[in-house]
N, C-alpha and C positions, 0 to 999 in steps of 0.2 A: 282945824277946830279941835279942839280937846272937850272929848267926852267920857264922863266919869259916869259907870255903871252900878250904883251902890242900893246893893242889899240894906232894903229896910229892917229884916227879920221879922218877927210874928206882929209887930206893927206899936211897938212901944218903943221910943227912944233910949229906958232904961237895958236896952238889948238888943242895942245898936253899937257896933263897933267904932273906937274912937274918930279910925281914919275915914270913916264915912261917915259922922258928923262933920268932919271937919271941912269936908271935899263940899258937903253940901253948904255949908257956909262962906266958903271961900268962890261959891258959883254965880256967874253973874242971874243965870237963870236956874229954874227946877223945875221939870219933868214930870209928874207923876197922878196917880189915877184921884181918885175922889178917896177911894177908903183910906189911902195913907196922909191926905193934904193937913187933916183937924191934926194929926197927932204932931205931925213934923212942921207948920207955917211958924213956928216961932223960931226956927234956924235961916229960915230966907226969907225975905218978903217977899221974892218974885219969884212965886211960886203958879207955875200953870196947868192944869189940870186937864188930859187929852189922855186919848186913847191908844194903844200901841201903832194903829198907821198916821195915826194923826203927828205921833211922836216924830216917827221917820220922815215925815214930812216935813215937819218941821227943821229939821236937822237939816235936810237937802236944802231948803230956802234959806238955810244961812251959814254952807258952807263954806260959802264966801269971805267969811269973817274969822280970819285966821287968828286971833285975840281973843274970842268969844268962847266965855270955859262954862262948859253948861255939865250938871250935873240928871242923869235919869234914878230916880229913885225909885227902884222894883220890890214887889213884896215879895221877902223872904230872902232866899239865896240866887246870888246869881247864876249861881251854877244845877239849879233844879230847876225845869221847867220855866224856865225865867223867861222875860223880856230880850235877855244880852244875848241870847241865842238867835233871834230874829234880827237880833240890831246889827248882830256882824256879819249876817248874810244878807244885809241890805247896805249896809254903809261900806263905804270903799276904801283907799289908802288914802286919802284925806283927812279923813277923819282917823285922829288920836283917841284912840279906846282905853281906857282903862278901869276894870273890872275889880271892883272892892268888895269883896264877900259879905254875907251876910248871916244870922243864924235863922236856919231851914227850918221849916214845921217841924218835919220828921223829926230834925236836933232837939227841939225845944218839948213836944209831943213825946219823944223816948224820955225826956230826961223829969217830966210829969206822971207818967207810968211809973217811973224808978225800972226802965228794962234798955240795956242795948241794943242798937241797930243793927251789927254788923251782919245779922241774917235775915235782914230785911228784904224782900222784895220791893221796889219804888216804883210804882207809875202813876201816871195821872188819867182822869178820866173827862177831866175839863174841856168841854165842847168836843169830843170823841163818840161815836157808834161804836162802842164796842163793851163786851161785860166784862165783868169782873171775875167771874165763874171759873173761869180759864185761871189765873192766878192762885185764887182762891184755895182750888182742886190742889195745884202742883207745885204751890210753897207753906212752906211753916206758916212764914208770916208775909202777909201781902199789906203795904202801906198802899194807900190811893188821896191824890189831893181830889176833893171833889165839884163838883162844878157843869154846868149845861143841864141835861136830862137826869143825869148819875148823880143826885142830889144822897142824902141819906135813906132816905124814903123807899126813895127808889134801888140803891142797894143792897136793902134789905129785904124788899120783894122780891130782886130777885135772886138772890141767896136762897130764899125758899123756897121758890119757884126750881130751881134745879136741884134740891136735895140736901143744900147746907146748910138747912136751919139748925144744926147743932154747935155750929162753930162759935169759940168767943170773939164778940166786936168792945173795940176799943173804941170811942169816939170821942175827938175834941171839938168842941164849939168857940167858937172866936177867940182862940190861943190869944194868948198876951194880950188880952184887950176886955173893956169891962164887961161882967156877964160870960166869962170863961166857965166852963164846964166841959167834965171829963164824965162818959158814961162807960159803964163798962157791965154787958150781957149778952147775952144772945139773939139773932133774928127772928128767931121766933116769941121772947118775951118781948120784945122791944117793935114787935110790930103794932101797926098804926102810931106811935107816936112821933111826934113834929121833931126838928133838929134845925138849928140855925145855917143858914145856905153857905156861910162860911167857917167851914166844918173839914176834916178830913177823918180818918177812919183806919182802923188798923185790926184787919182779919188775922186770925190766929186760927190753924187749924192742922190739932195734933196728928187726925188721920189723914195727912195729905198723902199722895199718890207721887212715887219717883218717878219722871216723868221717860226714866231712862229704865225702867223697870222690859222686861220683856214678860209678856201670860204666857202662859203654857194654855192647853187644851186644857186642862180641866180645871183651870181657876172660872170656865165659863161655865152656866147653865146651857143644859143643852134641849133643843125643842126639836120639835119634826124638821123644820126648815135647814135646808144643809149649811153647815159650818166649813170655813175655809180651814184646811188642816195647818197644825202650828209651824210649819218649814216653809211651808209656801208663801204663808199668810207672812212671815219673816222676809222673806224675797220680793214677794211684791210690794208690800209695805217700804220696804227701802230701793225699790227700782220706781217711786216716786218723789224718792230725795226731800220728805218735807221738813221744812224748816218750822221754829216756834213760830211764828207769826201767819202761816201762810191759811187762809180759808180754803176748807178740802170739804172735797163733795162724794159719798159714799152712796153711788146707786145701785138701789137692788141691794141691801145693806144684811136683809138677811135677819138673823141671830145677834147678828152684832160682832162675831169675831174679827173681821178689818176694821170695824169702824174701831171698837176701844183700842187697836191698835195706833192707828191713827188720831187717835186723841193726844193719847200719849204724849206723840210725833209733833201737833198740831198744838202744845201744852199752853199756848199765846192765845189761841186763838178759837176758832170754832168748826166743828163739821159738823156738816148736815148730812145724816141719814137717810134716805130716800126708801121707803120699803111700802109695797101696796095689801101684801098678807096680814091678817088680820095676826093669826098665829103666832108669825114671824116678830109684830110689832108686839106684842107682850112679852117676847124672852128678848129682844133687843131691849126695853125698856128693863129690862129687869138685871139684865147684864151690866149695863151704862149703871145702875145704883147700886148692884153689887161690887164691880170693880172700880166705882166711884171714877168714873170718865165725866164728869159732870160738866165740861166743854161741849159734849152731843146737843145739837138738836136735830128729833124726831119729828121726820116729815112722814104723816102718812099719803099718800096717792102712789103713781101710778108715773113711771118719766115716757115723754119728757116733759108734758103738762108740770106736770109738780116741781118742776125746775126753772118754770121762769120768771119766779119771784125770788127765788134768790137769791143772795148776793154772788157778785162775780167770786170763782172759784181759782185757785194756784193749783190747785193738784185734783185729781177726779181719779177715781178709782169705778169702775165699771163692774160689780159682783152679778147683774143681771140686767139686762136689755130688754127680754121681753119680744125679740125678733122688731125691736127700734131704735136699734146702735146709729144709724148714721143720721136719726131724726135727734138722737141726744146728744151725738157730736156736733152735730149744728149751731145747736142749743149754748153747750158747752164752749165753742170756739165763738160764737157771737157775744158771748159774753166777757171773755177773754182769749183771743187769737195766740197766745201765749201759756197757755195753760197746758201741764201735761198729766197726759190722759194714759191710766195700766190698765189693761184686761186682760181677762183670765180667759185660759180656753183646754178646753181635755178633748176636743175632737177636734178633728182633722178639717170638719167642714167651719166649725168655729172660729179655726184660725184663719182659714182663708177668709172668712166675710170678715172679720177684722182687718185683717192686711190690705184688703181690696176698702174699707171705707177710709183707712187712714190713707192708703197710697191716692184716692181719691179726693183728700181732703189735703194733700199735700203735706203730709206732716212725715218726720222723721221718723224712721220704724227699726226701733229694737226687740229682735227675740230671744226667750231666755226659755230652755226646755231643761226642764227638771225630773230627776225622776229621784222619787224621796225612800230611801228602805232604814227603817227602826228596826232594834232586835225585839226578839220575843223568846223568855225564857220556856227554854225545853228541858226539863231534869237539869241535869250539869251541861247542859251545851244553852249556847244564843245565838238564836237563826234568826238570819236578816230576811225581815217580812215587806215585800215591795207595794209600796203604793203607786197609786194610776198616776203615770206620767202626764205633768201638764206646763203648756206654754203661758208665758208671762209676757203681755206684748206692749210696749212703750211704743207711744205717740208724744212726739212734739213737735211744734215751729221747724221746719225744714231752713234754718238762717241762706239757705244758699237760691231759694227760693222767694 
């Protein structure tokens, strides 16, 4: 069966590529949702109006008909967030795919601005849990198609909600289609007003944060609550290998020095802080706005209560226990058995109760003992000043186990 995958574009025929008119005419049937049927029924009469499983369905019940040349016409490009990306991990070597492009929001949306893409950040947020904040924070410029819960409305509360109310938003409302409009302000002038649901959105924000950046010690504020020093906090920080995407869990969070490290680390995605000090949560809250880590969120309680409404976690970083390490490793491995867990330790007895609940939890155990010495200027000499030696201990999945 020959099927032709063709990019509507922003939903006007006038900006529609030849070869996908043509495909859609030449089809004995057509594919496609309700928003694109009014503008495109004058290219095919048999035109059928279904939903992406209902499409594939359709396909499988007439694979059978090796003649039968149907065309799918998807909004925008095929190659962003498309339909044709589900179609080909559902349709098998039967079916003859052929993918006709189409012009993309973002195309059509840069070239309304009068600004190029090429440093564009692109994702979607369409039917997704997760924010935008993370983007936001650690590109120039973040595009987002928008769609489910992540309407406009909503991410512009919460842009302000985590401290970017300064940033410029670009917004389009119903590109190439009538009642088009381009808004262009900020989240905090732009709050409370309505925006049409088909809509996408283009964050601009001068002061973002390199996500490859490293802090020093005194890019932080510093409060009563102990701070992990800047070598360590390096070491451990990377003996959790996180990637952008992965959700990381900072308990006993502290000041905040691992965690905006770990934002950083984490620049896709989100960590959560876990800190029960009262003290502690106002210079952690204050550090996350001054180093604009704007991906944290601040849990206050007490673990491992405070951790079990969280989402399941990729990386856990352990800055305090609270003498309930193996009640939050629990915790921690029930919610993902695959998850790897660093803890700190500078006594002797610390590392043994680490060793013994990971060896107990069966997890794989890495030690990393450091001992960190900075100089310090004496007249014309620099004497290396040593800091308290401390172990770095990695838990994970024992695979042989």
């Amino acid at each position: 069966m020959k099927v032709n995958v063709v990019g509507g574009g922003p939903g006007s025929i006038e900006l529609m590529v030849n070869a996908g008119i043509s495909a859609i005419k030449s089809s004995d049937v057509v594919l496609t949702s309700l928003r694109l049927n009014d503008e495109f029924s004058d290219l095919n009469p048999n035109i059928k109006i279904m939903g992406i499983m209902d499409t594939i369905e359709f396909l499988k019940d007439h694979c059978d008909e090796p003649d039968l040349n149907v065309s799918v016409l998807a909004s925008g490009d095929v190659g962003f967030y498309s339909i044709a990306t589900t179609l080909r991990k559902h349709l098998d070597d039967n079916f003859d795919i052929e993918l006709i492009p189409g012009i993309s929001s973002f195309q059509y949306f840069a070239s309304k601005i009068m600004m190029g893409y090429e440093d564009w950040k692109l994702i979607s947020l369409h039917g997704l849990d997760r924010s935008i904040a993370p983007f936001a924070s650690y590109y120039h410029k973040t595009f987002a198609l928008t769609g489910g819960k992540w309407d406009v409305a909503a991410i512009i509360s919460e842009l302000i909600r985590v401290g970017l109310e300064d940033v410029k938003l670009y917004v389009g409302e119903r590109l190439g289609m009538q009642g088009e409009r381009i808004t262009v302000d900020t989240p905090e002038n732009l709050k409370g007003k309505t925006f049409d649901k088909l809509s996408v959105i283009l964050i601009e924000n001068k002061n973002h944060v390199s996500p490859y950046k490293l802090f020093k010690d005194e890019d932080y504020i510093r409060g009563k609550a102990p701070m992990t020093k800047e070598y360590v906090r390096n070491l451990s920080v990377d003996a959790l290998s996180v990637r952008p995407s992965d959700v990381v869990w900072d308990v006993g969070a502290g000041s905040g020095g691992v965690t905006c490290a770990l934002a950083l680390r984490a620049h896709e995605s989100t960590v959560y802080a876990v800190e029960m000090k009262d003290d502690a949560l106002d210079v952690l809250n204050s550090n996350i706005r001054k180093l604009k880590t704007f991906n944290v969120e601040v849990i206050a309680g007490s673990a491992p209560d405070a951790l079990l409404d969280l989402p399941a976690p990729h990386k856990v970083f352990l800055g305090g226990t609270t003498g309930k390490l193996e009640q939050i490793v629990d915790v921690v491995l029930d919610k993902n058995k695959n998850a790897t867990i660093v803890a700190n330790a500078i006594t002797l007895e610390t590392i043994g109760s680490i060793i013994d609940v990971f060896k107990k939890k069966k997890l794989k155990t890495e030690i990393i003992s450091a001992t960190i010495a900075k100089s310090k200027k004496l007249g014309n000499y620099n004497m290396m000043m040593g800091e308290n030696p401390i172990y770095i201990v990695k838990g994970e999945k024992d695979e042989e186990n």
